[in-house]
FIRO-848867 format. One record per residue (C-alpha): residue in one letter; z, x, y. Coordinates in steps of 0.1 Angstrom, whole numbers, plus 2048, in hexadecimal, padded with zeros to 3 digits. Layout:
<nodes>
AZXY ...
</nodes>
This chain:
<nodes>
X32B9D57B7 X34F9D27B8 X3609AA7B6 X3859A47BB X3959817B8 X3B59777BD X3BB9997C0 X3AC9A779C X38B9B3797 X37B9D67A2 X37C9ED7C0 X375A0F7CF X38DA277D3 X38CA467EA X373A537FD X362A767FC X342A8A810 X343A6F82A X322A6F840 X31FA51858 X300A49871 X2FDA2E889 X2E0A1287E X2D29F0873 X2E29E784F X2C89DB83D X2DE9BE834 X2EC9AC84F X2D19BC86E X2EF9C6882 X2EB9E7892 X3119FD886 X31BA19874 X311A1C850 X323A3583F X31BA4A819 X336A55807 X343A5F7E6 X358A467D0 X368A387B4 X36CA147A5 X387A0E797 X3999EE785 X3AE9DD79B X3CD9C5798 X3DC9B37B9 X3C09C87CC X3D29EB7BF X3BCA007AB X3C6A0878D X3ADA13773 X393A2D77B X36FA25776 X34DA3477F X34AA4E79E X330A407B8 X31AA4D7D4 X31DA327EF X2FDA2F805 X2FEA1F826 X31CA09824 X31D9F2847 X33F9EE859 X3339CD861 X3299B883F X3389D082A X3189D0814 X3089EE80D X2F2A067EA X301A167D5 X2FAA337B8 X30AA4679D X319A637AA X308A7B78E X2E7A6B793 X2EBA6F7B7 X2F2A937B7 X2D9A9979C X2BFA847B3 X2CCA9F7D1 X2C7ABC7B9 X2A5AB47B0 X296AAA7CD X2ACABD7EC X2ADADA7D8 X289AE87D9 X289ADC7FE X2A8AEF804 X29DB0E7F7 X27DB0C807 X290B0A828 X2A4B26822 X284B3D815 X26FB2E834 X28DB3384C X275B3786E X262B16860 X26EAFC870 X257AE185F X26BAEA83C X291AE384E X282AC4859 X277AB7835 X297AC382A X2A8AAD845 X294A90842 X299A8F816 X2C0A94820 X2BFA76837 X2AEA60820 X2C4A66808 X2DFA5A820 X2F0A8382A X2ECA7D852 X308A98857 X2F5AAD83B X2D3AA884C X2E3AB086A X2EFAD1860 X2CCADB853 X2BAAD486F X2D2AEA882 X2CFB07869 X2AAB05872 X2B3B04897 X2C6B29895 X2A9B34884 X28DB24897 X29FB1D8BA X292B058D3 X278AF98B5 X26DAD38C7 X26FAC48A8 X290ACF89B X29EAC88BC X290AA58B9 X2A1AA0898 X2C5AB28A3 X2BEA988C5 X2BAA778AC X2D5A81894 X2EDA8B8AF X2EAA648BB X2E8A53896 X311A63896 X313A568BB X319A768CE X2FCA6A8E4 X306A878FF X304A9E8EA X2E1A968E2 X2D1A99901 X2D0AC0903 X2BEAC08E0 X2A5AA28EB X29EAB290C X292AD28F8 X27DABD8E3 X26EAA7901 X263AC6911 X252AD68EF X23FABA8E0 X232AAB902 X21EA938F0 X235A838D7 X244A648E3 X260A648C8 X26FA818DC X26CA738FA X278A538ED X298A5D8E2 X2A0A758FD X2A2A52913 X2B4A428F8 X2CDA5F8FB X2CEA61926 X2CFA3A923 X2EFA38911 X2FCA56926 X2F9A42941 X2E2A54953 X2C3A3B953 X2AEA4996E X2ABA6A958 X2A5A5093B X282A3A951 X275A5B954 X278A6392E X271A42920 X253A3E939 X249A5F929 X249A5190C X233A31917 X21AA46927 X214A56904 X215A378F1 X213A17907 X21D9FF8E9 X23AA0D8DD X2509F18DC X271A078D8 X26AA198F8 X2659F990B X2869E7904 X296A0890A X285A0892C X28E9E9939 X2B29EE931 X2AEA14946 X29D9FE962 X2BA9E7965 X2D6A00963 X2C1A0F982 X2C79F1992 X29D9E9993 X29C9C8983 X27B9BE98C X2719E0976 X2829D595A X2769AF959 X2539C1956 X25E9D493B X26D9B5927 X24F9A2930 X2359BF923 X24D9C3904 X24799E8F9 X22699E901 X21F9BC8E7 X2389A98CE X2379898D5 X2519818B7 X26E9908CF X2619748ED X27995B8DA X2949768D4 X2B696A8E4 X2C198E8EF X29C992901 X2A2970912 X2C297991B X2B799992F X29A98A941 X2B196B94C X2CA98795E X2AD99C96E X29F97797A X2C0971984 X2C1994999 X29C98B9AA X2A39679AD X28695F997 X28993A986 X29793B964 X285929943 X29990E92D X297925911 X2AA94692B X2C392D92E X2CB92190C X2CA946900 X2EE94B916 X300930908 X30693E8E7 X32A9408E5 X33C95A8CE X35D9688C9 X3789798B2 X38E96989B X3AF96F897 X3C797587B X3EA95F87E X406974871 X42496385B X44695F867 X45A96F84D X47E95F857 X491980852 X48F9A183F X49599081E X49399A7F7 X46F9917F9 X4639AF80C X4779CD7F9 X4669BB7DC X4409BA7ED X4449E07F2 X4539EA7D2 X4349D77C3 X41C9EA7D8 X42EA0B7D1 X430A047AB X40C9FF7AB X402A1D7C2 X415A317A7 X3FCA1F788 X3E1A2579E X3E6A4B7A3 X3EBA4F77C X3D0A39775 X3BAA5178D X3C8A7477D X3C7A63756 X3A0A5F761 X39AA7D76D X3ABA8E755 X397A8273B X377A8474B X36FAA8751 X350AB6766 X33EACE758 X320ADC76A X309AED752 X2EEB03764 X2D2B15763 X2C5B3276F X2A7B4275D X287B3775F X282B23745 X28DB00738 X2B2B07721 X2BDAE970C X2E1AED708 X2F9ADA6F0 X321AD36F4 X32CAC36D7 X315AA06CF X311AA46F9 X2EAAB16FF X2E2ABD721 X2BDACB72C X2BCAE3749 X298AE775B X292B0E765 X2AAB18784 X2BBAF9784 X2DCAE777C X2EBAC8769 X30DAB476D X320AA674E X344A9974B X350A9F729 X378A9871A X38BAB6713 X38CACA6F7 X37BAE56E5 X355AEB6E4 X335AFE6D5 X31DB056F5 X2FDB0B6E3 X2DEB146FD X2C0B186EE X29CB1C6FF X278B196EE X28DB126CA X29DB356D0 X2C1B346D3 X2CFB496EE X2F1B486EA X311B376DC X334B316E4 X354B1E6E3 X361B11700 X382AFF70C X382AE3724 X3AAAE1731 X3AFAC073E X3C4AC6760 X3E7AC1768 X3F1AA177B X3F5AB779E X3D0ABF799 X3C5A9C78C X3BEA877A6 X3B5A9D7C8 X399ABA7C0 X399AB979C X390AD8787 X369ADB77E X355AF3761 X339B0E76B X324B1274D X30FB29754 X2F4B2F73B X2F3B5672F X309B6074F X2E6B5D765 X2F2B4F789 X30BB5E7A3 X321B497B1 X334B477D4 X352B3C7DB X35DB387FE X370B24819 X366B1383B X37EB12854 X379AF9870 X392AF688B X397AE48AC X382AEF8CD X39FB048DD X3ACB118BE X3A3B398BE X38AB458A8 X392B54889 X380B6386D X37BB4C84B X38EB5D82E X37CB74816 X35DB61800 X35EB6B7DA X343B737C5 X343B667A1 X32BB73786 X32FB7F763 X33FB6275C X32FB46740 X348B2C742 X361B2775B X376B0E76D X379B08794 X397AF87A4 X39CAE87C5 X37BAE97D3 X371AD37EE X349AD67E9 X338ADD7C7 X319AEC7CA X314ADD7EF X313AEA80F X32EAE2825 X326ACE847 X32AAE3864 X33EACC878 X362AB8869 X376AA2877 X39AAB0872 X3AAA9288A X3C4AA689F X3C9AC2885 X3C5AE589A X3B0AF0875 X3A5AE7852 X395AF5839 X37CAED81F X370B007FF X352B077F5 X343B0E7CC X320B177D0 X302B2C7BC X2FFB4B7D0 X2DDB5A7E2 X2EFB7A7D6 X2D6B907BC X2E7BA379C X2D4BC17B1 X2EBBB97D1 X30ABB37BE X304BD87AB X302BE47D2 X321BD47DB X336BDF7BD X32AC047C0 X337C027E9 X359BF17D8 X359C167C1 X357BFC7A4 X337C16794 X33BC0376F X33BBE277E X31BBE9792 X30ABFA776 X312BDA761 X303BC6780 X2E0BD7779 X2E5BD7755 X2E2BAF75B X2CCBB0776 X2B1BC175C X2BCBA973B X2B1B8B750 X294B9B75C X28ABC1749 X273BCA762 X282BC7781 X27DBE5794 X29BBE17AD X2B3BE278E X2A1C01781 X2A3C0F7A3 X2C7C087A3 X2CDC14780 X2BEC33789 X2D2C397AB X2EEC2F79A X2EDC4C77D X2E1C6379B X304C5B7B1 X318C5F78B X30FC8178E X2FCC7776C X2DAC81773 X2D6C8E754 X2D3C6A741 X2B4C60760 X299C6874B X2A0C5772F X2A4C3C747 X288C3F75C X272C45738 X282C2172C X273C1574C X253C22740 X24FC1571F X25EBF4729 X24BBE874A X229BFA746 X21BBE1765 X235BF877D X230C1C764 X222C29789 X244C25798 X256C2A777 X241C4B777 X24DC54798 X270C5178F X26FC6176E X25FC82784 X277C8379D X292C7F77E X287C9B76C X283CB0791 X2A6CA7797 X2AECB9772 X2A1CDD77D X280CD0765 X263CD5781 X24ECEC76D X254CD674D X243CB5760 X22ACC876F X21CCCF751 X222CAD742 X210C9D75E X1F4CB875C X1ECCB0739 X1E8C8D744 X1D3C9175E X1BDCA8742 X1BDC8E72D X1B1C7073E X1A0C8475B X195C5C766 X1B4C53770 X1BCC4F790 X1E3C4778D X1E3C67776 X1D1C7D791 X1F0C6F7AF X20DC71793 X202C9478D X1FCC9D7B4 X221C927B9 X232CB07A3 X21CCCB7B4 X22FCE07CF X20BCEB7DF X202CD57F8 X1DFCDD7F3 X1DCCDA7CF X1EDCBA7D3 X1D5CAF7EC X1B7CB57D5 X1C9C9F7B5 X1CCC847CD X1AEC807DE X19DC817BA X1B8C647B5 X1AAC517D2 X183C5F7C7 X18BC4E7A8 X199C2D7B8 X192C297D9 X1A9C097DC X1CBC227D1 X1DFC207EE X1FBC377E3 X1E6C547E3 X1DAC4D806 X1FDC50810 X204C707FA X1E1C7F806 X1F2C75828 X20FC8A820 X202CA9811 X1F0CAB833 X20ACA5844 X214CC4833 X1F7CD783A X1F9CD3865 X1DCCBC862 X1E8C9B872 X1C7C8C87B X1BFC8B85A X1E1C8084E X1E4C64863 X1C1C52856 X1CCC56830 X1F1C4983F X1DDC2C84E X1CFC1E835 X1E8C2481D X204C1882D X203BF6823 X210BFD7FC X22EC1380C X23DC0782E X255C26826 X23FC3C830 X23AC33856 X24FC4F861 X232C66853 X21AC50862 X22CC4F887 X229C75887 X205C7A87C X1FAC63893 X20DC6E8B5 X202C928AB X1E1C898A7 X1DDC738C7 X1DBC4B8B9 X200C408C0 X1EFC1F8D0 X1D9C198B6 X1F5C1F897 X209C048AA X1ECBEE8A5 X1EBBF987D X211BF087C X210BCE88E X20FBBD86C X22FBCA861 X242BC1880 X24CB9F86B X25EBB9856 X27FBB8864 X27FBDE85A X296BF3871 X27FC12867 X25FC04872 X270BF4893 X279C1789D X259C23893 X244C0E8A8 X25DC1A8C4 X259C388C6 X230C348C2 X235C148E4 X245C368FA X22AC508EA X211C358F2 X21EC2E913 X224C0790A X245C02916 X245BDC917 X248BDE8F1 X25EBF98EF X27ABE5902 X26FBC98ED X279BDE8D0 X295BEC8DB X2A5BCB8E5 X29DBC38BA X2AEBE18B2 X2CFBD78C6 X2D3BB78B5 X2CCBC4896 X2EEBD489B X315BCD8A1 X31CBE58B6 X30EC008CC X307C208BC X2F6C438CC X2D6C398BA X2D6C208D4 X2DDC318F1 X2C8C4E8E8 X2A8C338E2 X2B0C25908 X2AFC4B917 X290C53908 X283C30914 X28DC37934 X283C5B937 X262C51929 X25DC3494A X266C5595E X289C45969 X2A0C66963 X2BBC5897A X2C1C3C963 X2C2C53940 X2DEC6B958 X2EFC4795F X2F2C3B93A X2FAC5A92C X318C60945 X321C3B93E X323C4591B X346C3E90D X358C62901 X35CC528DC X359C648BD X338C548B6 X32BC5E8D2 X332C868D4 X311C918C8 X2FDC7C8DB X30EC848F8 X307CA98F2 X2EACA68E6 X2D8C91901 X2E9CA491B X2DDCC490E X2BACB690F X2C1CA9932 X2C7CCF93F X2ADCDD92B X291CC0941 X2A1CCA963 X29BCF0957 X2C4CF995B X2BFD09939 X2E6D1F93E X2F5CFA942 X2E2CF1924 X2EDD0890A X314D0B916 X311CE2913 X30DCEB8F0 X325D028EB X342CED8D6 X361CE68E7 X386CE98DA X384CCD8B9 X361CC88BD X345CD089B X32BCE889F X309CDB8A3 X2EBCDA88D X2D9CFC887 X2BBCEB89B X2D0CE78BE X2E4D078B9 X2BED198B7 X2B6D088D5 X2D8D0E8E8 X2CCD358E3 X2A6D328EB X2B5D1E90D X2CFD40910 X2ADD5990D X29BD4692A X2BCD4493F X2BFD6A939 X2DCD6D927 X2CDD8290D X2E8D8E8FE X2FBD708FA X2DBD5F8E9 X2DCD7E8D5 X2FCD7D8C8 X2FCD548BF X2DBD578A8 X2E4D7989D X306D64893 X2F2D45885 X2E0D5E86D X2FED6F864 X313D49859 X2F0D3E845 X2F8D5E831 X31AD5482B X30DD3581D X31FD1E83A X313CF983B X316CF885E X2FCD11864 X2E3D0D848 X2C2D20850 X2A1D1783B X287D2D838 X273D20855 X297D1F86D X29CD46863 X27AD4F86E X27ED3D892 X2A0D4D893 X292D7088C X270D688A1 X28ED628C2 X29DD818B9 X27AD998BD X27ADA0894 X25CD8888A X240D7F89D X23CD5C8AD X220D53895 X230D62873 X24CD4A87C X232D2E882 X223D32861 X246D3284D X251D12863 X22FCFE859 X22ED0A839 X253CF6834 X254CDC847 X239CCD85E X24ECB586A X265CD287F X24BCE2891 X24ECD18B5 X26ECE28B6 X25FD048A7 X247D038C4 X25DCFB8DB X278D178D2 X25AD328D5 X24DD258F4 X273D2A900 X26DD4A8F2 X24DD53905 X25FD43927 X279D5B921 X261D7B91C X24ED6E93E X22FD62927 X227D4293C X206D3F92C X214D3F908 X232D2C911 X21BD0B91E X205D118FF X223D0B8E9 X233CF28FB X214CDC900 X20FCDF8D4 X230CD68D5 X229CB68EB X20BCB08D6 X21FCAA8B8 X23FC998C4 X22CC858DE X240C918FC X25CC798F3 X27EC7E8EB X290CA58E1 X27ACB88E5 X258CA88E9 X26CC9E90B X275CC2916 X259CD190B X243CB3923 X256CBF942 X24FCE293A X229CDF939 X22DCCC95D X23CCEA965 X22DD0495B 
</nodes>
C-alpha cells in the first residue's frame, strides 16, 4: 500500500472507471460509499508524484478510513476477462434469460463494477421486461448509488412478481423508508415478516417505518422482537437509543443502560488556519514549488507511459495460439485475449498453434508523443491471422433537457493484424449507460471493442457499400477460418451470380463439393442450380441420372436427381423413392410437397409439406397454400407453432393469413401487432394485412375508413389502387372497379394480373367492347416484348379464354400446368367470364374453387367469397 512521510514515499495518482456503492467497509464497519477505480502509484516527493509505478484496480476504497483492496490492473482485467466473459456472452446468447443477466450482474458486483452490474441487469430488463428478479436487482443497485427514489418503481415490480421472496419485499421498504413514505414501507417490510418472521434486517427496518408513522408503541415491539431473535444487538447503543425515545413517546420507564447509551458525546474537529502576516515572498515561492513539481509529475507520467506500451494480443480461433514478441511469450486460450505492455521498438510476432507456425511478422511499437502521453494513451490490436472484427464507436450522454441526437457513425475494423488505437475511453468494455457529466449539456466516451459482426455480415455490408472486391474478400476470410461454412459459400456464390460471373459458379459450387462432403447435399443443390443458370439443364440431367443409376440405393441421389427434372410427375416418382429409401429425409418430403403442388393436388402436398417442413422453414409459403386449399388452415397453425420463436417475418405472415382462413382472429391481431414493430415505419403491406383483417371479422366500414385514411404518398399508390379496386369488385360496382384501375396522368400501369381483371370486371359491367379492346391491347404489347405487360403462357390463355378464342378449360389446363400457385385468380377471371355470358351456375362453380384455394381471404379469395353469397 502506498506510505508517505514527511511528505516522500508512494501514492496514487488519477482515477479511471470509477464505480461507487453505498455499504459496510469491511474495515472500519461504518456504513459509506466505497468506491473501485482505476489507478497508478507513483513515487512521490513533498506529496507530488513524480515517478510512475504500477497501474492498480482499487476495490472498495471507504471515504471514511480511507482503507480499502487493491489489485494489479492486468490481473484485474484478466480476472474480468476470464470469468465475466463467458457470463457475458451467455447473457447476450440467452437474451430472454433473465437468470444468465443476473449471474452476469452478481460476478460484476463481486468483482466491485456496481455501475457495470447495473447496466447488465438493465440490458436484461429491455429484453425480459418486468422480469421480478431483474427488477429486484435494478431496485437494490439503484439504492447501493443512493438514488433510493429511483428504486422504488423497480422494487415495486419485483414485490409484486416474486410474492414469496422477502428480499424483495425487504428492500422495497428499505427504498419507501428512505423516501419518506413509511406507511407504504410497514406494509412492505411487514410483507416481508409474514414470509420470514426472523429476518432480522426487516425488523429494524420496521421499527424505524413505525416510528416515522408516528406508532411508537409498534416500533418498541419491533425493537424488542429484534433483540429477542439476536440478542447480541440487546446491548447495542444505537438499539438502546431507539427504544429509550419510543419509551420516551409512551411514557414507559427507561433502563440505566437506555440512559447511558444517550450520553455518548461526539463531534467534529476543526482545522485552525495560519495567519500569514501579509502576501509575502513565501507564498509566490509555495506556488512556484507546487507548479514546478506538477510539471515533473506530468513528465514523469508521459516518460512512463511512453515506455510502457499496451499491447493486447488476441485470439480468435478455436484453438490455444502461443505467440512470441521478442523474449516476451504470451499464451492465448481459444476465443480469448491477453494484455502485455512492452517498450518500443521493433518486433518478430511469431504465433504458432499445435507446433505449427501460422504466421510471422515485424511489427513497430511507436512510443506516443507527449500530447498523447498522459490522457488516453495509444494501445496495440494484435490480432492473430486477422480473425476478429472490431468496433469502434462513441457514446454520447447528455443532460435531461438536452435534445436528442444521433451518436456519430460506429466503425468497423477487420483485415487488420496489428494496429494501434488512440484516445479511447474503454478498451474492450462496455460503457455504463449512465455518466455523470456535472453541468456539461454532453460528453462523450469512446468505445474499442471485438465486434458480434460475422466475416459473412461484413461481406453483406460491403456489397450494399458497392465495395463487390471487398465483400468477396470478406467471404474469402470467412471460409479460410472455417472452409465449410455454408453461409460464405452461399455468399460466394451470390456474389459471382450479382458479378454477372456466373460462369465461374460451378467451379465454385464443385469446390464446395469436394471440400465439405458433410453439406455435398446443399453443395449439390448449388452446383445444379449453377450449371441451370449456364443454359446446361440437359447436361445435369444426365449427370444426375447416371448417379441415380449407379447407386440406385441412394436416397440423396434419387432427391438431387428429382430436382433437375422439369416433369412434375417424374420428379415426384424420384423422390418418393428418395423418401422409400429413407424415410427420415425431410427434403424430399418438402420437394414431394412441391411437385404436388405442381400437380393441383394440395391434400397431398400439404402432408409431405408437414412433415417436411421442419429441415426447410423456407418453404411455408408452399405449405400455407396446400393447406388452406385443402381445408386444414387450423391445424397447419398448430404444425407451425414451434417456429413462432423464429422471429422469421415469413412464417409470421404465414400464420396470418392461416389465423383469418382459420377464422382465429385473436392471433391474427396478435401477429399483426409483431409485424408492426418489426418495422420503422408504416408500409402498404401493413395496411393491406389490417383490411384483410378487418374484412375477414366482417367489419367493411372500417377497411373503407383506413383505406381513405390512407396518406396519397408514393408508397402508397398501388395499394391504394389496388385495394380500392378490390373494394368495388366486393360491393359488385364492377364499371367503378376497372376505371379505378385505369392509370392516371404520371401514374405506372399495373401488373398484367390486375389489368386482366380490370377487363373481366368491364365484360360483366357490359362494356364489351372496351374489355375487348384492353386485352386485345395487352396481347398485342406482350408481342412487342413490353415489360409492363408480360404475358406467360398460362396469362395468354386466360386472355384469349376472355376474348371467346379458347375454351374456359383449355385455358385451365395451360394455367395449372404453369403455375399452381395463380389459379384462384384463373378461376376467378372465368367465373367473371361465365357472370358476364349469364352462366350463374358456372360462375359460382368457379368462384367457390377459387375460394377453396385462396381461402376466401384477401384479392381475390375475398371477391370471389362475396360472389358465392351472391350468387
Amino acid at each position: 500500500m502506498p506510505f508517505t512521510f514527511n511528505g516522500f514515499g508512494s501514492r496514487y495518482a488519477g482515477r479511471k472507471n470509477v464505480t461507487a456503492r453505498a455499504g459496510v467497509c469491511p474495515q472500519c464497519g461504518r456504513k459509506t460509499t466505497l468506491q473501485s477505480y482505476d489507478t497508478r502509484e507513483f513515487v512521490c516527493v513533498l506529496f507530488v508524484p513524480l515517478v510512475p509505478l504500477t497501474r492498480y484496480r482499487i476495490l472498495d476504497d471507504c471515504t471514511s478510513c480511507r482503507r480499502h483492496h487493491r489489485v494489479k490492473l492486468a490481473v484485474f482485467e484478466e480476472r474480468l476477462s476470464r470469468e465475466a466473459g463467458p457470463l457475458r456472452a451467455r447473457a447476450r446468447a440467452r437474451s430472454t434469460d433473465p437468470a444468465a443477466h443476473a449471474a452476469l450482474a452478481a460476478k460484476l458486483l463481486e468483482l466491485s463494477l456496481a455501475a457495470e452490474a447495473e447496466a447488465a441487469v438493465h440490458e436484461g430488463l429491455r429484453s425480459v421486461p418486468g422480469d421480478g428478479l431483474l427488477s429486484r436487482w435494478a431496485g437494490e443497485l439503484a439504492m447501493e448509488r443512493g438514488d433510493f427514489a429511483g428504486a422504488v418503481p423497480h422494487l415495486r415490480v419485483a414485490a409484486g412478481s416474486l410474492k414469496g421472496d422477502a428480499r424483495a419485499h425487504r428492500a422495497l421498504g428499505h427504498a419507501l423508508l428512505v423516501s419518506k413514505q413509511p406507511s407504504e414501507a410497514t406494509a412492505a417490510l411487514e410483507a416481508a415478516l409474514r414470509i420470514d418472521p426472523n429476518d432480522v434486517a426487516a425488523l429494524d427496518l420496521v421499527a424505524d417505518a413505525h416510528r416515522d408513522s408516528g406508532n411508537h408503541s409498534a416500533a418498541l415491539y419491533a425493537l424488542d422482537a429484534l433483540t429477542a431473535i439476536a440478542p447480541a444487538l440487546a446491548t447495542d447503543p444505537g438499539i438502546l437509543r431507539r427504544k429509550k425515545a419510543c419509551k420516551e413517546h409512551l411514557g414507559f420507564p427507561v433502563t440505566e443502560d437506555e440512559r447511558k447509551a444517550t450520553s455518548l458525546a461526539g463531534g467534529a474537529r476543526a482545522w485552525l488556519a495560519r495567519e500569514t502576516g501579509g502576501f509575502g515572498l513565501r507564498p509566490v515561492l509555495v506556488v512556484l514549488g507546487v507548479v514546478a513539481a506538477g510539471a515533473v509529475a506530468f513528465l514523469g507520467v508521459a516518460a512512463w507511459n511512453r515506455s510502457h506500451i499496451t499491447v493486447y494480443f488476441d485470439n480468435a480461433l478455436a484453438k490455444e495460439v502461443t505467440v512470441t514478441a521478442g523474449s516476451h511469450k504470451v499464451v492465448l486460450p481459444p476465443g480469448e485475449r491477453r494484455m502485455k505492455e512492452l517498450s518500443p521498438g521493433t518486433y518478430t510476432f511469431v504465433a504458432r498453434a499445435n507446433g505449427k507456425e501460422l504466421e510471422r511478422f515485424e511489427g513497430v511499437l511507436v512510443a506516443p508523443p507527449l500530447s498523447q502521453a498522459f490522457d488516453k494513451p495509444p494501445f496495440y490490436v494484435y490480432d492473430v491471422m486477422e480473425a476478429r472484427i472490431y468496433d469502434r464507436y462513441a457514446v454520447v450522454y447528455q443532460a435531461k433537457d438536452a435534445p436528442p441526437r444521433d451518436p456519430p457513425k460506429a466503425e468497423t475494423i477487420a483485415f487488420r493484424r496489428f494496429f494501434s488505437q488512440a484516445g479511447v475511453d474503454y478498451a474492450f468494455r462496455e460503457a455504463p449507460d449512465e455518466l455523470n457529466i456535472g453541468k456539461a449539456r454532453e460528453a462523450t466516451r469512446i468505445v474499442f471493442d471485438a465486434s458480434e459482426k460475422t466475416f459473412n455480415t461484413v461481406a453483406a455490408r460491403l456489397w450494399d457499400e458497392g465495395k463487390p472486391k471487398e465483400s468477396e474478400k470478406a467471404v474469402h476470410k470467412a471460409l479460410e477460418l472455417d472452409r465449410c461454412d455454408a453461409q460464405a459459400w452461399r455468399n460466394l456464390l451470390q456474389i459471382l451470380e450479382l458479378g454477372e460471373r456466373e460462369g465461374e459458379a460451378p467451379a465454385v459450387a464443385k469446390r464446395w463439393i469436394e471440400t465439405c462432403p458433410k453439406s455435398a447435399l446443399e453443395a449439390h443443390s448449388a452446383y445444379q442450380d449453377a450449371r441451370v443458370s449456364n443454359d446446361e439443364g440437359a447436361q445435369v440431367v444426365a449427370e444426375y441420372a447416371e448417379l441415380a443409376r449407379k447407386e440406385p440405393g441412394s436416397a440423396r441421389n434419387h432427391y438431387l436427381y428429382a430436382r433437375v427434372l422439369q416433369d412434375a410427375e417424374a420428379a415426384l416418382l424420384e423422390d418418393l423413392e428418395a423418401l422409400r429409401l429413407d424415410p427420415g429425409f425431410l427434403l424430399a418430403h418438402v420437394a414431394a410437397g412441391n411437385e404436388l403442388l405442381r400437380m393441383a393436388r394440395p391434400a397431398e402436398a400439404y402432408e409431405h409439406l408437414k412433415a417436411g417442413i421442419p429441415a426447410d422453414w423456407s418453404q411455408v409459403w408452399a405449405l400455407t397454400r396446400g393447406a388452406i386449399a385443402a381445408g386444414k388452415a387450423a391445424e397447419a397453425l398448430t404444425v407451425l407453432e414451434p417456429a413462432a420463436k423464429r422471429e422469421d417475418a415469413s412464417i409470421d405472415r404465414a400464420r396470418f393469413d392461416l389465423s383469418l382462413v382459420a377464422g382465429d382472429f385473436q392471433t391474427a391481431r396478435m401477429l399483426l401487432g409483431k409485424l408492426e414493430k418489426s418495422v420503422k415505419e408504416e408500409t402498404a403491406e401493413l395496411r393491406s394485412r389490417r383490411i384483410d383483417l378487418f374484412l375477414a371479422e366482417g367489419k367493411a366500414a372500417e377497411a373503407d375508413a383506413l383505406l381513405e385514411a390512407t396518406p396519397a404518398l408514393p408508397r402508397f399508390g398501388f395499394f391504394v389502387r389496388s385495394t380500392r379496386f378490390q373494394r368495388h369488385l366486393e360491393e359488385g360496382r364492377f364499371a367503378e372497379a376497372a376505371d379505378s384501375l385505369t392509370p392516371k396522368e404520371g401514374e405506372a400501369p399495373l401488373h398484367t394480373t390486375y389489368r386482366m381483371h380490370a377487363a373481366a370486371a368491364r365484360l360483366v359491367a357490359g362494356q364489351k367492347t372496351q374489355a375487348a379492346a384492353e386485352l386485345s391491347k395487352l396481347l398485342l404489347a406482350s408481342e412487342e416484348d413490353d415489360e409492363e405487360a408480360y404475358l406467360s403462357e398460362g396469362d395468354r390463355a386466360l386472355v384469349e379464354a376472355l376474348l371467346g378464342r379458347k375454351s374456359p378449360e383449355a385455358a385451365l389446363l395451360v394455367s395449372k400446368a404453369e403455375d399452381p400457385g395463380f389459379l384462384p385468380h384463373a378461376h376467378c377471371l372465368l367465373g367473371m367470364r361465365a357472370l358476364a355470358s349469364g352462366d350463374r351456375a358456372a360462375a359460382r362453380t368457379s368462384f367457390a374453387e377459387a375460394v377453396r384455394l385462396s381461402g376466401g381471404i384477401g384479392f381475390p379469395g375475398g371477391f370471389a367469397r362475396r360472389r358465392v353469397e351472391s350468387l
